[in-house]
C-alpha positions as CSV (number, residue, x, y, z in Angstrom):
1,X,18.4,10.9,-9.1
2,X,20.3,14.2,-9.9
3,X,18.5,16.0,-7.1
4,X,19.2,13.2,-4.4
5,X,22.6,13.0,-5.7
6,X,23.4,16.8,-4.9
7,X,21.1,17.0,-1.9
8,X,23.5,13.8,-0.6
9,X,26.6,16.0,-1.2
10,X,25.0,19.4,-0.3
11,X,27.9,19.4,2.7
12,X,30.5,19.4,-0.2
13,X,28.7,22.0,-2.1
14,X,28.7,24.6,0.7
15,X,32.1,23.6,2.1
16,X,33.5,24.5,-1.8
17,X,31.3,27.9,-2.0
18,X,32.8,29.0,1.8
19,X,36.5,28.3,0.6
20,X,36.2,30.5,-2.3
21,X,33.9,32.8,-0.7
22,X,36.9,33.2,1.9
23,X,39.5,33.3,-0.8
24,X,38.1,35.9,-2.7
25,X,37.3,38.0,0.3
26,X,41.0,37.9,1.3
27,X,41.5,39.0,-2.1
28,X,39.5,41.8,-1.6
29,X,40.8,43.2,1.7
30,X,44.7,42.8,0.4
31,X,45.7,45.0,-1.7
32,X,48.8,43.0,-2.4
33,X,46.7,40.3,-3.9
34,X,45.6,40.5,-7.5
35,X,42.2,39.8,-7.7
36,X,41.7,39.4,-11.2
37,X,44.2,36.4,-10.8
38,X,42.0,34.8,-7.6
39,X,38.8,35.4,-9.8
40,X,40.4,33.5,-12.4
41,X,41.4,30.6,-10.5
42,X,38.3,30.6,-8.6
43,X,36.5,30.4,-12.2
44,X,38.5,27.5,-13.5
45,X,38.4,25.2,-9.7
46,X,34.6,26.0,-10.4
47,X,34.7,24.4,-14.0
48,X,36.8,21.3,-12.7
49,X,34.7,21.1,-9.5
50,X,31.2,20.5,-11.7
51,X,33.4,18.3,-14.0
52,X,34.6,16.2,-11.7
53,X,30.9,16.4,-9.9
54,X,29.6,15.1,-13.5
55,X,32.0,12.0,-13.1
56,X,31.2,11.1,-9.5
57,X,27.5,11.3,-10.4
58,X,27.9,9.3,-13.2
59,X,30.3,6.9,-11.3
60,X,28.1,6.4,-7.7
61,X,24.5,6.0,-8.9
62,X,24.7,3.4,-11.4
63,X,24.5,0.9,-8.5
64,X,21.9,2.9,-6.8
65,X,19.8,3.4,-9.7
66,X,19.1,-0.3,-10.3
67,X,18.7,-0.9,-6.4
68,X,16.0,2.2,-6.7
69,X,14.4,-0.3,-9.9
70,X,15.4,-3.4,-8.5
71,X,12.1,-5.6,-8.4
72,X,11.0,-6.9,-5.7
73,X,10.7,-10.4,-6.9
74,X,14.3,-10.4,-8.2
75,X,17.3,-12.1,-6.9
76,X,20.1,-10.0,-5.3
77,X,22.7,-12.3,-7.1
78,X,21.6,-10.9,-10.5
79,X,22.4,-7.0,-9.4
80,X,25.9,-5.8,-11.0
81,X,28.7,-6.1,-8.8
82,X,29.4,-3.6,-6.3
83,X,32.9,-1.4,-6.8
84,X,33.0,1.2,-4.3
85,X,33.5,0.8,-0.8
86,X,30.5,2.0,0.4
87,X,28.2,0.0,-1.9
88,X,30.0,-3.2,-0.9
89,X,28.7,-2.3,2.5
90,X,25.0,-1.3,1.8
91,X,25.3,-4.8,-1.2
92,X,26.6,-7.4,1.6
93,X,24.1,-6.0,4.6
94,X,21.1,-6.5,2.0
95,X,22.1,-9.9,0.9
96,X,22.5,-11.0,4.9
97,X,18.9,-9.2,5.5
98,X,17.4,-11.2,2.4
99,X,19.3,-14.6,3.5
100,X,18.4,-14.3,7.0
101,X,14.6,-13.6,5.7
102,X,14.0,-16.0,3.6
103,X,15.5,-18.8,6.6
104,X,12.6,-17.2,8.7
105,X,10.0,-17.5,6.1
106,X,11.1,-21.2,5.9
107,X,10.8,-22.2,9.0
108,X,7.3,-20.3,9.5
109,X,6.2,-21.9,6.5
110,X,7.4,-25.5,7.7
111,X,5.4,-24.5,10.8
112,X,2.2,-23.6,9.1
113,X,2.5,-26.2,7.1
114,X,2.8,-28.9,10.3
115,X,0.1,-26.5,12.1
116,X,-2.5,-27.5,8.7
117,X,-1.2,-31.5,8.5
118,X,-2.2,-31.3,12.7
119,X,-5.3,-29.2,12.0
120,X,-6.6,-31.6,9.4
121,X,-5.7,-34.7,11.4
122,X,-7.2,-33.6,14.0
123,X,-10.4,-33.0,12.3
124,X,-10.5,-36.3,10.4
125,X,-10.3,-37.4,14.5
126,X,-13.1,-35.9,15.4
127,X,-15.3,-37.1,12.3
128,X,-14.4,-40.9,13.6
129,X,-17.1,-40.0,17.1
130,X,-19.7,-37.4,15.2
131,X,-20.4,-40.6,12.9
132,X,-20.3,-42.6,15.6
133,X,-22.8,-40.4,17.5
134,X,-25.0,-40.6,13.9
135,X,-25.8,-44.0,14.7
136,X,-26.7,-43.5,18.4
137,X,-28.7,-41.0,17.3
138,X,-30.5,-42.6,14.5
139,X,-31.6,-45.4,17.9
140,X,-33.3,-42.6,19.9
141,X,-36.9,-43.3,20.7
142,X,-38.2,-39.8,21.7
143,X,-38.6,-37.6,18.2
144,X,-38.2,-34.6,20.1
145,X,-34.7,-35.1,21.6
146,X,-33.4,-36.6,18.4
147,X,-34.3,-34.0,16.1
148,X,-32.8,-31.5,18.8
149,X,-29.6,-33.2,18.9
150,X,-29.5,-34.1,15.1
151,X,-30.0,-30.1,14.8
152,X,-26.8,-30.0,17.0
153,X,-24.9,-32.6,15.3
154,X,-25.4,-31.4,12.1
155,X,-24.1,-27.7,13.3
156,X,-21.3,-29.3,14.6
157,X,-20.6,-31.5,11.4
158,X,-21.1,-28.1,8.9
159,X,-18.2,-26.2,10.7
160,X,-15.5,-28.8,10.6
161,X,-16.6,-29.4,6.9
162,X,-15.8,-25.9,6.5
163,X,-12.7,-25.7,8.6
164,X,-11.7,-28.9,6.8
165,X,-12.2,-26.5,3.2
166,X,-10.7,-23.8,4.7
167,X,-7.3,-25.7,5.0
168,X,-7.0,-27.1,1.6
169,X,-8.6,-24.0,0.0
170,X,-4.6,-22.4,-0.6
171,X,-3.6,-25.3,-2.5
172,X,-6.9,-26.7,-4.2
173,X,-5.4,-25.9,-7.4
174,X,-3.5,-29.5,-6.7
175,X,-6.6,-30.9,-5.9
176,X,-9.0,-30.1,-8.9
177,X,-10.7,-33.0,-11.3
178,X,-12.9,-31.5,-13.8
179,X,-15.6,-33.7,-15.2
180,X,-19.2,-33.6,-16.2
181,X,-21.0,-33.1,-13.0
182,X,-24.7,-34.0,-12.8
183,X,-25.8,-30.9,-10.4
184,X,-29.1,-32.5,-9.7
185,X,-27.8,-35.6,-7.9
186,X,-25.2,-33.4,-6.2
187,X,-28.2,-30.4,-4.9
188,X,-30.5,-33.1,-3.7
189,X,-27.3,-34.8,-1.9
190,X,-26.7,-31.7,0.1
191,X,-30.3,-31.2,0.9
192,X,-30.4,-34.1,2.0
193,X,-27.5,-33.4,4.6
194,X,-29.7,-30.1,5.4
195,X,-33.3,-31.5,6.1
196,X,-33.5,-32.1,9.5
197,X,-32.4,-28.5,10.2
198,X,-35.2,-27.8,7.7
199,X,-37.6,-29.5,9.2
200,X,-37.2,-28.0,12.5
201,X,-37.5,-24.4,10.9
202,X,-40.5,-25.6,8.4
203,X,-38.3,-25.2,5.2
204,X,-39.2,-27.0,2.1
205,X,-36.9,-26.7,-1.6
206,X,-38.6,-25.8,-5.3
207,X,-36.0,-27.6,-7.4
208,X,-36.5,-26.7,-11.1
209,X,-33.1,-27.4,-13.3
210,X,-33.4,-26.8,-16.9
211,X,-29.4,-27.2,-17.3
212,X,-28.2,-30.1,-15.4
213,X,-24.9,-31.0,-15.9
214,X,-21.6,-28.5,-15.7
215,X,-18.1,-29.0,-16.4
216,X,-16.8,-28.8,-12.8
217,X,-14.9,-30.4,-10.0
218,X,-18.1,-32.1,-7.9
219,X,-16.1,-32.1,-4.4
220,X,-15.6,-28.3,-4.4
221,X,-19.0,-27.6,-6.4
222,X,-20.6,-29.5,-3.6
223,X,-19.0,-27.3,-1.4
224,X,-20.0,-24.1,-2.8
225,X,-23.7,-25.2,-2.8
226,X,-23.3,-26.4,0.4
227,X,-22.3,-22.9,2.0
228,X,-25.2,-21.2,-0.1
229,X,-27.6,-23.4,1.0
230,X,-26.4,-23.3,4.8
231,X,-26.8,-19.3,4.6
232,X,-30.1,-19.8,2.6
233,X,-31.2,-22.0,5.3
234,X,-29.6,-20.2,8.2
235,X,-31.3,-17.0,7.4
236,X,-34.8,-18.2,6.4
237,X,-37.6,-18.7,8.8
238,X,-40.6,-20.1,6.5
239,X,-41.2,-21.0,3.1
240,X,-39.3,-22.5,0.0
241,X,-36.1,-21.9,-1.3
242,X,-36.0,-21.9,-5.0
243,X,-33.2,-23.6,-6.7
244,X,-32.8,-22.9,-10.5
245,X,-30.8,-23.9,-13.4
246,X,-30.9,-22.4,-17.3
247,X,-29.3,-20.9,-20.0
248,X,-28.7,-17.4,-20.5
249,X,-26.4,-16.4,-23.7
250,X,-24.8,-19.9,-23.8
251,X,-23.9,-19.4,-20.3
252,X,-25.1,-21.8,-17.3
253,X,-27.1,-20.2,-14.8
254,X,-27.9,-21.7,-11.4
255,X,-29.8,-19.6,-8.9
256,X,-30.3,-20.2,-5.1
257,X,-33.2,-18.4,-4.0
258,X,-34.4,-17.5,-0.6
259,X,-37.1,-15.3,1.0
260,X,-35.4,-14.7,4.6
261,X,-34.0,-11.7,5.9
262,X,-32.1,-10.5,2.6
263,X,-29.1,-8.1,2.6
264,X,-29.3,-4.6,3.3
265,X,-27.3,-2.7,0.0
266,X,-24.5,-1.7,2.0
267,X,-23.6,-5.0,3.3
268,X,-23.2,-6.2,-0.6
269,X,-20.0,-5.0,-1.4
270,X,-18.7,-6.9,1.3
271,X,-20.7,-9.9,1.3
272,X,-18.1,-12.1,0.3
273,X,-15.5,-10.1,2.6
274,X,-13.0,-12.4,4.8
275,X,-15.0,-12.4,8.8
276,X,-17.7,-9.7,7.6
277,X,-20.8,-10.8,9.0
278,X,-23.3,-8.0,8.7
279,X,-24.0,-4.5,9.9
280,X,-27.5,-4.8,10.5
281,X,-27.7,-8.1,12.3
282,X,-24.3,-7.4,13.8
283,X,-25.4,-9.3,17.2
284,X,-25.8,-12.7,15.3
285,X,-23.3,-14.2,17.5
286,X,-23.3,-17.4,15.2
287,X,-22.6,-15.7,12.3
288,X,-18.8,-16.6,11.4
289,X,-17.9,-14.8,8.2
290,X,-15.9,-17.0,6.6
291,X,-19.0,-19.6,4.3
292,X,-19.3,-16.9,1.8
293,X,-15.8,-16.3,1.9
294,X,-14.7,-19.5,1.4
295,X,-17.5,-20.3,-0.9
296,X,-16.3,-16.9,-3.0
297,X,-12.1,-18.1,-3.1
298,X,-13.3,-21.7,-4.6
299,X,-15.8,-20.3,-7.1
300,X,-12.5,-18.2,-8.2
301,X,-10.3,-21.3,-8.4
302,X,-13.0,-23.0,-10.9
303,X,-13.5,-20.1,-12.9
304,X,-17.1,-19.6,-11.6
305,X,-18.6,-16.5,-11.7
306,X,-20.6,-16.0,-8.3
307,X,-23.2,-12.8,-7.5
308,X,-25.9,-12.1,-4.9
309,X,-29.2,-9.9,-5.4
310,X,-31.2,-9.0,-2.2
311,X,-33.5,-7.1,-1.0
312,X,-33.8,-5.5,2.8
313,X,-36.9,-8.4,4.4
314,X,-37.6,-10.1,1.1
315,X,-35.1,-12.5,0.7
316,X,-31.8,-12.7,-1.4
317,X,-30.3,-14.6,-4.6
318,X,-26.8,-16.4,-5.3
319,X,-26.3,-16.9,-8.9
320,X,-23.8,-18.8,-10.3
321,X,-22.6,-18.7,-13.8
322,X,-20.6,-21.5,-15.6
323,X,-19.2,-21.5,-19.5
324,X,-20.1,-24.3,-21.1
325,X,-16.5,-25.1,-21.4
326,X,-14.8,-24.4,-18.9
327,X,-11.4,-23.2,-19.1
328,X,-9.4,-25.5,-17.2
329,X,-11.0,-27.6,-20.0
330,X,-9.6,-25.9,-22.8
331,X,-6.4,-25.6,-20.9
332,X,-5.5,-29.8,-19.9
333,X,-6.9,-30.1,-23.9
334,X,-3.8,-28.1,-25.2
């Protein structure tokens, strides 16, 4: 601060060293002038000058110095009071800027909050004619036209599910039940969602749960699963995909197992990355970026612990890992 506070008044600094620069040179050239005397006062206006320096330094940066540490997160109000002039001015145009921000953020966040009621509305709406369309569908005589349109339905039915997530994803913290959740039932609910697309693309599932029950919230569990399997499905062309449950070190370990076209080992740092699709299938137009994403921000939220192994044309494996008691648990128990 002592540096910025001279640098600020380096204009005073040389304007004091030019007038008794001049002074003494006067002295100099007239004889008639004693320049012992002009030495001496030129000495002493030097003491006082760094003096009264000290002072204004002490004096002007005591409001600056706790603007210069004032964090971010703190209220204006609860900054001393200005005194001088000049730090009445810069103290009132930061209070209008804050005020004036904080009116924009609430009305953008009144607007993204209608823009989610309207996005979430709208996709209840559309749910009322893709059931509707289930049933019509479930009446089709020709096997090969339903199971093409079922295929289509289903994609259609996956993405607003996740949209539908995506929405209530920043406040799911409001919207959490933790019970005993019976992750059999719930697996073989969401293959169940999955098997025509499965049976178009000659998938089967090797279910073998040693550990079947989690502390968890099921609708957001069922989620997660549900985005691992879609990528697990998505990214297969033959074979089974092993589901797994067991204990390792009194944690819960459930593993979701596929042999498709696996993850190259640069993609895996980024896997779980917000739109990152891949680098080396990079013109899958239908990839989206955002199920792993999504899948990643809840497993956060309920304090599940989610990794991926893979191997390049082999296949790749999501783990998740639950405590026995969970946190949130421990937490409501208090």
């Amino acid at each position: 601060m002592v540096k910025l506070f001279l640098k600020e008044r380096q204009s005073w600094l040389v304007f004091f060293l030019c007038i008794h620069s001049l002074l003494l040179f006067i002295a100099y050239l007239d004889a008639s002038i004693n320049i012992t005397s002009i030495a001496y006062y030129t000495f002493l206006s030097t003491i006082l000058f760094i003096g009264f320096l000290v002072y204004r330094y002490q004096r002007e940066t005591i409001f600056y110095k706790e603007l210069k540490e004032l964090d971010p997160t703190m209220d204006l109000s609860e900054m001393r009071e200005a005194n001088l002039p000049f730090e009445k001015v810069v103290q009132t145009a930061l209070v209008h800027h804050i005020q004036y921000q904080k009116r924009r953020q609430s009305a953008h966040t009144k607007e993204l909050e209608l823009e989610k009621e309207e996005m979430l509305a709208w996709i209840h709406e559309v749910k009322t004619p893709l059931t509707a369309m289930k049933l019509m569908m479930d009446r089709l005589d020709d096997p090969k036209v339903k199971k093409q349109i079922t295929y289509e339905w289903l994609r259609i039915h996956l993405l607003l599910d996740q949209q539908l997530h995506r929405r209530r994803i920043p406040s799911m913290e409001n919207d959490l039940y933790m019970e005993k959740v019976d992750m059999e039932a719930l697996i073989f609910d969401e293959i169940k969602t999955l098997q025509s697309w499965c049976i178009q693309k000659g998938i089967g599932f090797d279910v073998e749960l040693s550990e079947r029950n989690v502390v968890s919230d099921s609708k957001w569990l069922s989620f997660i699963i549900r985005q691992l399997l879609t990528n697990a499905v998505k990214y297969s062309h033959s074979g089974d995909i092993e589901i797994k449950s067991f204990t390792d070190d009194g944690l819960i370990i459930l593993s979701i197992t596929d042999h498709g076209l696996g993850i190259s080992s640069r993609d895996l740092p980024r896997i779980f990355d917000k739109g990152f699709t891949s680098t080396s299938n990079h013109h899958n137009q239908a990839a989206t970026g955002m199920g792993l994403f999504l899948a990643k921000r809840a497993a956060d939220a309920l304090s599940i612990y989610i990794d991926v192994k893979s191997t390049p044309a082999q296949g790749s494996t999501f783990i998740l890992t639950f405590s026995r008691n969970n946190e949130f648990v421990d937490i409501w128990s208090m």
